[in-house]
VOBA-1610 file (N, C-alpha, C; in pm, whole numbers, padded with zeros to 5 digits, always signed):
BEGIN
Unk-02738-06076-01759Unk-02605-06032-01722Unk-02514-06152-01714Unk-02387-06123-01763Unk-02306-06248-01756Unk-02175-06237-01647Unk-02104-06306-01612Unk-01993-06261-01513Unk-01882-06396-01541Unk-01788-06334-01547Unk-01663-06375-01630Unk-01660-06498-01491Unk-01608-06613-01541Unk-01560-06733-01417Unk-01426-06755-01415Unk-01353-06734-01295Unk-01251-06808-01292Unk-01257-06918-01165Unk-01201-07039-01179Unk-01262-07144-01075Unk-01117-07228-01107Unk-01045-07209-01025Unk-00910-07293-01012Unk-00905-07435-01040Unk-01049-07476-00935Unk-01098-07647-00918Unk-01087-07690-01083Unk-01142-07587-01181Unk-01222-07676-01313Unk-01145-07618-01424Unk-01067-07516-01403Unk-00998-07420-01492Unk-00824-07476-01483Unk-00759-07474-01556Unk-00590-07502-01545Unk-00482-07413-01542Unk-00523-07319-01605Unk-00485-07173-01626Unk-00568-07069-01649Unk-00493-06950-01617Unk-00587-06832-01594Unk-00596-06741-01768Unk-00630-06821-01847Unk-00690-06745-01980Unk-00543-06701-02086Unk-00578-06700-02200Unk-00702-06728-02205Unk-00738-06875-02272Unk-00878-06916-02235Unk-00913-07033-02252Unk-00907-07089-02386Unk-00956-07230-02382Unk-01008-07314-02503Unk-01140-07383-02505Unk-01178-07468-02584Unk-01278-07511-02602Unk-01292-07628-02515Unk-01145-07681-02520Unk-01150-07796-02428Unk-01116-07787-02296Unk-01120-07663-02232Unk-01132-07601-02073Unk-01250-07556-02065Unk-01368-07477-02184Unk-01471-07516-02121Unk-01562-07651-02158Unk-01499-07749-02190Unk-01570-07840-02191Unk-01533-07915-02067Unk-01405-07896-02018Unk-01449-07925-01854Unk-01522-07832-01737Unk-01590-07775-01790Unk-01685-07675-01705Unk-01773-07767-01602Unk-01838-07734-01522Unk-01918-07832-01480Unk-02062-07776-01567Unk-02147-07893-01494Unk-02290-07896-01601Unk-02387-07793-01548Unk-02351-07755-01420Unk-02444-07707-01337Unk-02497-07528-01378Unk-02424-07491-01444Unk-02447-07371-01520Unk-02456-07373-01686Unk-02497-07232-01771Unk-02442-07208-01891Unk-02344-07155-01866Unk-02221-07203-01960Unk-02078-07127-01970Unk-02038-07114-02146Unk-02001-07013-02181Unk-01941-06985-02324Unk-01846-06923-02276Unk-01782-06959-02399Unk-01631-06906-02461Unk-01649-06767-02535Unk-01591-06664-02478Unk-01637-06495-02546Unk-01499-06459-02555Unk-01391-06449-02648Unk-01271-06432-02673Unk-01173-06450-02590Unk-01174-06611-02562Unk-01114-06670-02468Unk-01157-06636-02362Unk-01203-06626-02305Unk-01257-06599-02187Unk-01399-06677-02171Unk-01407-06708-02020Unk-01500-06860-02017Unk-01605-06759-01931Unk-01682-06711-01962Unk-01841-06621-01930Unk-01939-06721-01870Unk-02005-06741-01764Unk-02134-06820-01701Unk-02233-06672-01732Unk-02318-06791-01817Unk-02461-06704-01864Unk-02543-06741-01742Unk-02654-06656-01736Unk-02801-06725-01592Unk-02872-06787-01712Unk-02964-06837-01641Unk-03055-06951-01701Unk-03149-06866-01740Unk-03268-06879-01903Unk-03341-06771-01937Unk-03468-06755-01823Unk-03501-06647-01769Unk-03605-06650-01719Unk-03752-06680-01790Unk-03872-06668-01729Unk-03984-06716-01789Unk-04007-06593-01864Unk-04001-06484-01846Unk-04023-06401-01945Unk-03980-06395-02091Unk-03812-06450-02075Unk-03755-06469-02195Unk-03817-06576-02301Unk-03861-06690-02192Unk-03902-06815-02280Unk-04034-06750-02348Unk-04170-06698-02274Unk-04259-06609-02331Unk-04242-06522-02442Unk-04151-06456-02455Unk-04092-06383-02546Unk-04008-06454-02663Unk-03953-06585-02653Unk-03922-06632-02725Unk-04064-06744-02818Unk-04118-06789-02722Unk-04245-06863-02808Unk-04354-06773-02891Unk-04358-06613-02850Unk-04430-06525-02894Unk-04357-06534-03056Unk-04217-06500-03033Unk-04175-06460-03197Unk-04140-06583-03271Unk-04161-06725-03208Unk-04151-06801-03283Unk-04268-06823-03353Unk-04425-06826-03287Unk-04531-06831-03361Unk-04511-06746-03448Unk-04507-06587-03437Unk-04544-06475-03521Unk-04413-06549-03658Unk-04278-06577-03654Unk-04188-06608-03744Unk-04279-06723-03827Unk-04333-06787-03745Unk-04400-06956-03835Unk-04553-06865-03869Unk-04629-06812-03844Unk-04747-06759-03895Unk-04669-06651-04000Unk-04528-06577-04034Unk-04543-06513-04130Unk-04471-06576-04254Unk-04403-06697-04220Unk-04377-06795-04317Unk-04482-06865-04383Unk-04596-06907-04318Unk-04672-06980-04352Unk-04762-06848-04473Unk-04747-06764-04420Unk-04845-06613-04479Unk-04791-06609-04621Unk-04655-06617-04637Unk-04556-06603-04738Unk-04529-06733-04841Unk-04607-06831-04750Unk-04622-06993-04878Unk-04503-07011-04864Unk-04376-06999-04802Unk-04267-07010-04857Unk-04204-07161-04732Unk-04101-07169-04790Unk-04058-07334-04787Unk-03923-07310-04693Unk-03942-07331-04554Unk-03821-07305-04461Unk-03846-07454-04360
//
């Protein structure tokens, strides 16, 4: 789930943003830019990372299956 930020301290104006307002974001979160608008993502949980190393093997075991050159 994501939840839109507005933070006076780090922000200059209220939207919509640029690239170089969230590059003064602080570090302490993920933050993207979603049509101007500056979104704080959560950090992936362990399930996600599990789920992500699962389909990276299965992606590299069906490349490798396929001989093919990536």
């Amino acid at each position: 789930m994501s939840v839109a930020y507005d933070d006076r301290e780090h922000s200059y104006h209220h939207g919509p943003y640029t690239i170089a307002d969230l590059d003064r974001m602080p570090r302490d979160a993920r933050y993207e830019l979603v049509d101007g608008w500056i979104v704080m993502s959560p950090w992936p949980s362990i399930r996600h990372d599990h789920a992500v190393r699962n389909l990276r093997s299965r992606l590299e075991a069906a490349v490798a299956h396929a001989d093919a050159d990536l």
